[in-house]
C-alpha positions in Angstrom: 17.7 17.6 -26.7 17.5 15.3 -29.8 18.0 12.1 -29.3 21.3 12.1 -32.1 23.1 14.5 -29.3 22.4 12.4 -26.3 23.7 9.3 -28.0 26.6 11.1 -28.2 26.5 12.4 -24.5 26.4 8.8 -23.1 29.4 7.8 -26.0 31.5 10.2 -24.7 31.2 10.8 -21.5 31.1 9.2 -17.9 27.0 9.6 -17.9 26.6 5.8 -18.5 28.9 4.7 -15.5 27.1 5.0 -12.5 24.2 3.1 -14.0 26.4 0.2 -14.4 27.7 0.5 -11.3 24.4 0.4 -9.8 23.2 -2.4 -11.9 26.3 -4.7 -11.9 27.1 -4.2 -8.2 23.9 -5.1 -7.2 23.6 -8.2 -9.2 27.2 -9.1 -7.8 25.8 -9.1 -4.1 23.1 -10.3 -5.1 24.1 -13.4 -7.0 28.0 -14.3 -6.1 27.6 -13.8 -2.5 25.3 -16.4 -0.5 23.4 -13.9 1.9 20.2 -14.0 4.3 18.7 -12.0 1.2 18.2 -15.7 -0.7 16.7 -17.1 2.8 12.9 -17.5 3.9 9.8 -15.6 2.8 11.3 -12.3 2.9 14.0 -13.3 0.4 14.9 -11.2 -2.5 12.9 -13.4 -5.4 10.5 -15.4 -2.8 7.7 -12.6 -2.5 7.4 -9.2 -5.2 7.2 -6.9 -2.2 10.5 -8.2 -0.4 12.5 -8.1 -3.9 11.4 -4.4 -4.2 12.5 -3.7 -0.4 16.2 -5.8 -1.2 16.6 -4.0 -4.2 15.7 -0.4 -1.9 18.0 -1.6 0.9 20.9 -1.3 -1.5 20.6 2.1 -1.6 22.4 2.4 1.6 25.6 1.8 -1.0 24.6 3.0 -4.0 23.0 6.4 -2.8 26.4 8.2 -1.5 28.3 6.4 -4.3 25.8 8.2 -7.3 25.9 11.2 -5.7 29.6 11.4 -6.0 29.5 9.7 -9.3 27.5 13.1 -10.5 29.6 15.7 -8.8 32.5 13.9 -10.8 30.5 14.3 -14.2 29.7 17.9 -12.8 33.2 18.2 -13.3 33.8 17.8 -16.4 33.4 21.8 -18.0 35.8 22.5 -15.5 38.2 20.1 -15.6 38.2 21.0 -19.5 38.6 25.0 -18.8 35.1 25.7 -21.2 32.9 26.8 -18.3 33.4 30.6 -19.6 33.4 29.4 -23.4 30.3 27.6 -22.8 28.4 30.7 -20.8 29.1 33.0 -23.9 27.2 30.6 -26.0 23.2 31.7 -27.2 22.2 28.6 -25.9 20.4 28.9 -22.6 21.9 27.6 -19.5 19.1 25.0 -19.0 19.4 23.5 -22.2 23.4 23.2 -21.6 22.4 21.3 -18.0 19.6 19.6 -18.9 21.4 17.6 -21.8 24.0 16.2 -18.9 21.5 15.5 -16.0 19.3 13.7 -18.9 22.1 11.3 -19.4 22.8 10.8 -16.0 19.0 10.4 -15.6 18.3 7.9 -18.2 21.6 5.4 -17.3 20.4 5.1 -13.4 17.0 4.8 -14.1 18.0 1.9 -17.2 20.2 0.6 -14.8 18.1 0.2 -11.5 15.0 -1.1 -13.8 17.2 -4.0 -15.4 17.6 -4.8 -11.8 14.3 -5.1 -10.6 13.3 -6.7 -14.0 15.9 -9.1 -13.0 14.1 -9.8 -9.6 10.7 -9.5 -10.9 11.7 -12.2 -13.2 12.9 -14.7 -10.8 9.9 -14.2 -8.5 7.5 -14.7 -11.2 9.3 -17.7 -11.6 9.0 -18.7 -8.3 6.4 -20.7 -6.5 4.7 -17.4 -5.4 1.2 -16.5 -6.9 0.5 -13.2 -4.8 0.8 -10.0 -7.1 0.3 -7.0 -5.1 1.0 -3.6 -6.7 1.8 -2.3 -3.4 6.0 -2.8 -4.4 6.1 -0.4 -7.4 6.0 2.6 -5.7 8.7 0.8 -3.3 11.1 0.7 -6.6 9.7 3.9 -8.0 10.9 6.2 -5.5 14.5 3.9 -5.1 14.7 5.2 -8.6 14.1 8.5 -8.2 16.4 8.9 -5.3 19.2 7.7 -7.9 18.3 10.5 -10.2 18.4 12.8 -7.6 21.1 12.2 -5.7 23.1 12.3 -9.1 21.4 15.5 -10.0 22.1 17.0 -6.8 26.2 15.7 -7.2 26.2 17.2 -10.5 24.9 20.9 -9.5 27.1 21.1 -6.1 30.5 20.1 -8.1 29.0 23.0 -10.9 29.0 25.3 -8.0 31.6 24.2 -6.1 34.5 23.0 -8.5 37.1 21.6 -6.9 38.6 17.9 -7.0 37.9 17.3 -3.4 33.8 18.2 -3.9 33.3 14.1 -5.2 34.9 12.2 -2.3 33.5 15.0 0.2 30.3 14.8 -1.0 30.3 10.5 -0.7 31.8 10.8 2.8 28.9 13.6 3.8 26.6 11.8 2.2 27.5 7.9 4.0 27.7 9.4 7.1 24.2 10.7 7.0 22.7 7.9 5.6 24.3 5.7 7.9 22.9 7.7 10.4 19.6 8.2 9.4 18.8 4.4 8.0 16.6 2.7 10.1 18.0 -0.5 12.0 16.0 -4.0 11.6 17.2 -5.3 14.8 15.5 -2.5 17.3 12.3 -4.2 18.1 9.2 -5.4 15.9 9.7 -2.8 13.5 12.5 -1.4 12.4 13.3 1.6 14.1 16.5 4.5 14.4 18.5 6.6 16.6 17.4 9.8 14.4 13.7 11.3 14.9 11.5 9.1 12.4 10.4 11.8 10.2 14.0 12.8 9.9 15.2 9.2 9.3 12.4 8.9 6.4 14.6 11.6 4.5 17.4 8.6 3.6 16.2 6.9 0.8 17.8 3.5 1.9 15.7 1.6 4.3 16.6 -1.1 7.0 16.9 -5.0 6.2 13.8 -6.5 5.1 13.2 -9.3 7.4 9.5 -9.4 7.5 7.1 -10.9 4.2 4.5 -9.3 5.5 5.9 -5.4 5.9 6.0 -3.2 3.8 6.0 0.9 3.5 3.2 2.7 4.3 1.3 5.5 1.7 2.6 8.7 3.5 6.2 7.5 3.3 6.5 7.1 -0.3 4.5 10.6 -0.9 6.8 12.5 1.8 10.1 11.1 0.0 9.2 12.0 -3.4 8.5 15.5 -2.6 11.5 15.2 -1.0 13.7 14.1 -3.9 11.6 15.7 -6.2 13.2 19.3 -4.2 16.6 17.8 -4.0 16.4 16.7 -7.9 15.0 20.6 -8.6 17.9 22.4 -6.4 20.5 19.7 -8.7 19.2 20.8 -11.6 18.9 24.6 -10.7 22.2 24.6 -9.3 23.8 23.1 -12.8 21.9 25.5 -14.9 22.9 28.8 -12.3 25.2 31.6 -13.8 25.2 33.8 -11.0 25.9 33.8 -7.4 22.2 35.0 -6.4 21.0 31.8 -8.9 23.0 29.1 -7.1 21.7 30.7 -3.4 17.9 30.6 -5.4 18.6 27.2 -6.3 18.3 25.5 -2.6 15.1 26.7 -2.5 13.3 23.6 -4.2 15.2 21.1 -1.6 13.9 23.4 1.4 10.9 23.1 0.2 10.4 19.8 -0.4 12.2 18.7 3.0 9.5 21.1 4.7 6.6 19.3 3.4 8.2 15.9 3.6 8.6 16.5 6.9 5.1 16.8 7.5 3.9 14.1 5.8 6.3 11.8 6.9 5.4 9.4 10.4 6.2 10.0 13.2 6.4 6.8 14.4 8.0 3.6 13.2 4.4 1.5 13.5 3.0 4.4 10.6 6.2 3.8 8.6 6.3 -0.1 8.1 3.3 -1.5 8.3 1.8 -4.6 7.6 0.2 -5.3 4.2 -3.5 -6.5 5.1 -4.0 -8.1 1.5 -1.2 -10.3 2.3 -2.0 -11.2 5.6 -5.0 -11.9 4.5 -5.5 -16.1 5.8 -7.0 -18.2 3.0 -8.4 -21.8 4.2 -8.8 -25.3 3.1 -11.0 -26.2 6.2 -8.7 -26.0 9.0 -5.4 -25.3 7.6 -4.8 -21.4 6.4 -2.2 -19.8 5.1 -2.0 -15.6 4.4 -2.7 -14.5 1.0 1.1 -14.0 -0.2 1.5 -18.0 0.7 -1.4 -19.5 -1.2 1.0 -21.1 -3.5 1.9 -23.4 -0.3 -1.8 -24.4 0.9 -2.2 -26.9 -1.4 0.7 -28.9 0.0 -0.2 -27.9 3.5 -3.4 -28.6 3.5 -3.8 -32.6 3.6 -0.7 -33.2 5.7 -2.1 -30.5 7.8 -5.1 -32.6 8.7 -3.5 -35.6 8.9 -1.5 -33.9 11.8 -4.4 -32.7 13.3 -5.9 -36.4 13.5 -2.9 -37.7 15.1 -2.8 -35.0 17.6 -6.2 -35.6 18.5 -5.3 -39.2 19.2 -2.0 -38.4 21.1 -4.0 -35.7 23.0 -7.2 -36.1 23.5 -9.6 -33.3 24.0 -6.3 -30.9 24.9 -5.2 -31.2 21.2 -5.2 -28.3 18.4 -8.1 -27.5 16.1 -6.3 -26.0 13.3 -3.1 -25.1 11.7 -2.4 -21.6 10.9 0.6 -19.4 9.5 1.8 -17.6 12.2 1.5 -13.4 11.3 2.8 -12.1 14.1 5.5 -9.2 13.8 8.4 -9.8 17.0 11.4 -8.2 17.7 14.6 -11.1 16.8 14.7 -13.5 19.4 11.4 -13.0 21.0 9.4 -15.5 21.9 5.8 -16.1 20.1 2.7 -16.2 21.4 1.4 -19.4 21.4 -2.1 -20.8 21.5 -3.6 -24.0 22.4 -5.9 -24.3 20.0 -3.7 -23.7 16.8 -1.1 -25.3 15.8 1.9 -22.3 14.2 3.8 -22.2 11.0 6.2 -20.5 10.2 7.5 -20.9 6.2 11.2 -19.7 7.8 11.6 -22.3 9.8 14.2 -24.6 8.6 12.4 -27.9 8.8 9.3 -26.5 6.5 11.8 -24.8 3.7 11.7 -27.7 1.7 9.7 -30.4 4.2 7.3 -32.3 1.7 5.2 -35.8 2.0 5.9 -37.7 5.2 8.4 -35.1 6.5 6.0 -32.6 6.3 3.7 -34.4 8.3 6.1 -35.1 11.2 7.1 -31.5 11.4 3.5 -30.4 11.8 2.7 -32.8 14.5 6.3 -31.9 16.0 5.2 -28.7 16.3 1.9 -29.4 17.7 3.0 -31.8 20.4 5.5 -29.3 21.7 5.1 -26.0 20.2 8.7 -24.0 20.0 8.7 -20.6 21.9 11.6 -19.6 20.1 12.4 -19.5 16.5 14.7 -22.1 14.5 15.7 -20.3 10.9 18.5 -19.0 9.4 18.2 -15.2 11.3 17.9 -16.2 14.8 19.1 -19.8 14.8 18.8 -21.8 17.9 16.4 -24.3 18.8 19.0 -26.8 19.6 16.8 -27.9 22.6 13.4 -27.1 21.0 13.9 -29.8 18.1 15.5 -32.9 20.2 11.8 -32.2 22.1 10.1 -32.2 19.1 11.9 -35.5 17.5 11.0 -37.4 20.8 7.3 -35.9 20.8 6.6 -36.6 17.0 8.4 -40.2 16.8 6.2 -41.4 20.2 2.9 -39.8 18.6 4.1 -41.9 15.2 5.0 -44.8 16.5 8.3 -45.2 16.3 10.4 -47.9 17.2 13.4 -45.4 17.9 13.9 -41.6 18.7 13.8 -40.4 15.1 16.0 -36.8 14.9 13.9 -34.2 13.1 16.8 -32.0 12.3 20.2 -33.2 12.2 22.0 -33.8 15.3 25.6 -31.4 15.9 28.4 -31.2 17.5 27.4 -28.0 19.1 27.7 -28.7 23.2 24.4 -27.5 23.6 22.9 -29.4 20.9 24.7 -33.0 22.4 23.6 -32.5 25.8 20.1 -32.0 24.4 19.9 -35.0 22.3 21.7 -37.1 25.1 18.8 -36.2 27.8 16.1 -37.4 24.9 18.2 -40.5 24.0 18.0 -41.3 27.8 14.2 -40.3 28.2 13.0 -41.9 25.2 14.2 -45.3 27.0 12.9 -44.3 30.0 9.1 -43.4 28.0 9.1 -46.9 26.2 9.6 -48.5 29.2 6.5 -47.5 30.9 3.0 -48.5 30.3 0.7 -46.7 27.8 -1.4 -44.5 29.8 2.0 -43.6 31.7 3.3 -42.7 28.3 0.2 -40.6 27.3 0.3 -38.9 30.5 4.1 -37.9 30.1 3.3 -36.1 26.7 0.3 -34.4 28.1 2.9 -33.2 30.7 5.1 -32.1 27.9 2.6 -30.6 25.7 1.3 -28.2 28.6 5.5 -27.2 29.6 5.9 -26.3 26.0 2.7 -24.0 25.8 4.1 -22.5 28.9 8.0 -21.9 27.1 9.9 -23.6 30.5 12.8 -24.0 28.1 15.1 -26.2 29.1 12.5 -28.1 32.0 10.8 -29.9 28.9 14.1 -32.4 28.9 13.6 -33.0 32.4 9.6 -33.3 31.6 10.5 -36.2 29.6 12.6 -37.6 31.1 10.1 -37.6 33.9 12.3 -35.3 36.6 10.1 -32.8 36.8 6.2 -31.8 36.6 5.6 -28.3 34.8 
């Protein structure tokens, strides 16, 4: 195959489609549609390993869609009435198929790389100066399963020509992979209602959601000998002549499912896992951050201290030690585990996006005066309760002359009740003496290690005693 004829395969035919669709569809989710996928640290351009996981969640589209994309190019000598012209020609019948699935091939995999280029551009652009290598093999194997899920189209519509193989083959195909994809909202780690090792056979994988996950070693070599069978049986089946060929040809795709299936976990904890270079803490005395947000520590660092020193003053001997980026994996909506002695961040939070100077100051101390149990981003939302504790906490320890709001106050029901009991027990705090006032943020400090909720508004307003 010269490179003269294949310019005019992908001229005249449909070969160059599905790459397009691949590549423009993706950018158009992407980049017209404000998603979670542009929120937090596991954003699709905030961290390289969460671009290549965004870019492999898409698949869950784009897989069933190629796949019937290359039983309708698989089509094509039939449609035209040349199939028996074509078999009386001296040319073998792998050099007819392989000029075809080489188009195909070379479109999806153009198409998919301009995509990740386009993601690996913006991260690299981004404030993030952690470069693992651990998200090629991520993209790699995406690509692959494009290929040979279009390969795989290609040879069944060669076998089985008939107008209804295309749509039959997207429905069979979405249905399976709809089945099979993991979910991200099962627990910790993403998990499925399929056995693991046969949910690893979908090349689409659940919502990324965590920086700090990532695929383990066994899953990527289990896939590919996967798709490298299903792209062998694809390709066999387009070059088969004969009825005993075509049943030949699904040899390659048992075969590789076999030994996928024992490579592949069992278990969702050997599937995603967490990558240790990342979560790696680097310090600036007693302010760390992981590896993947290193880029942040500089900015963290002295307001971290600062926090620490007011603390210490507000608290006394009961007051954190250090400040460290919480690495924790949790199930949505759990609560984290939190520790006396540290004081948590968490880069999704919605007050540390883009808190800076001052503001970042007051957060830290915020969160260190009455440590949230719960979390307050865009995923879980929340916190209604949480942050009109931290506001009164942070503008006492700061010396405020009013209750200053560290998020803005809504018109959620929740949210007004909240800020109504710490408008009423802020005026109730100032009017006491100062050890009285010390004592009731001691009292709230120890009810917010112990997550009693909603009792911290009745612990400042002095109601209760946790």
């Amino acid at each position: 195959m010269n490179g003269r004829v294949l310019r005019s395969e992908l001229r005249r035919s449909v070969a160059p489609w599905p790459g397009l669709v691949v590549l423009g569809g993706s950018l158009a989710v992407f980049c017209l549609i404000d998603g979670i996928w542009w929120r937090g640290n596991a954003g699709w351009t905030a961290q390289w390993t969460s671009m290549a996981m965004w870019t492999r969640y898409l698949l869950a589209i784009w897989w069933p869609l190629v796949v019937g994309l290359g039983a309708v190019y698989g089509l094509r000598d039939s449609r035209s009435r040349m199939a028996e012209l074509l078999a009386t020609t001296p040319l073998p019948a792998w050099r007819r198929a392989a000029l075809p699935a080489g188009a195909m091939a070379l479109t999806l995999a153009s198409g998919f790389g301009l995509l990740v280029l386009v993601g690996a551009v913006q991260v690299a652009q981004g404030p993030t100066t952690y470069l693992p290598l651990g998200w090629l093999p991520i993209s790699l194997v995406a690509a692959l399963a494009l290929v040979a899920g279009a390969v795989f189209g290609m040879g069944v519509a060669r076998a089985l020509p008939s107008v209804l193989t295309p749509p039959a083959l997207v429905v069979l195909v979405l249905l399976l992979t709809g089945l099979l994809m993991n979910k991200s909202s099962d627990g910790a780690l993403p998990s499925s209602i399929a056995p693991n090792r046969l949910a690893q056979l979908s090349p689409a994988i659940a919502e990324p959601r965590q920086m700090l996950l990532t695929l383990s070693a066994s899953v990527h070599l289990g896939q590919t000998l996967w798709l490298l069978g299903l792209l062998g049986t694809g390709f066999a089946l387009l070059s088969a002549v004969t009825r005993r060929a075509r049943l030949l040809a699904l040899t390659p795709a048992l075969a590789g499912a076999a030994l996928a299936l024992l490579i592949l976990p069992g278990a969702p904890r050997d599937t995603y896992v967490v990558d240790e270079a990342a979560a790696t803490l680097v310090c600036d005395g007693p302010v760390c951050v992981t590896q993947a947000n290193r880029s942040r520590l500089p900015e963290l660092a002295p307001h971290g201290k600062e926090a620490l020193r007011v603390l210490h003053d507000a608290l006394g001997d009961q007051a954190p030690t250090s400040v460290r980026e919480d690495t924790e994996l949790r199930a949505l909506g759990d609560q984290r585990e939190l520790s006396r002695d540290v004081v948590l961040v968490d880069f999704d939070e919605r007050q540390l996006t883009d808190a800076k100077g001052e503001r970042l100051t007051r957060v830290l101390i915020a969160q260190g005066l009455a440590p949230s149990c719960r979390a307050y981003n865009d995923r879980e939302g929340g916190g209604y309760a949480d942050v009109a504790v931290q506001s009164f906490a942070a503008s006492w320890a700061l010396h405020d002359g009013r209750l200053q709001p560290r998020a803005e106050r809504t018109g959620y029901e929740y949210s007004v009740k909240a800020w109504a009991e710490a408008d009423t027990a802020w005026k109730k705090l100032t009017a006491l003496s100062p050890a009285e006032q010390r004592s009731r943020i001691a009292e709230l400090h120890t009810a917010a290690l112990a997550c009693t909720g909603y009792a911290q508004l009745k612990v400042m307003a002095g109601e209760t005693t946790p």
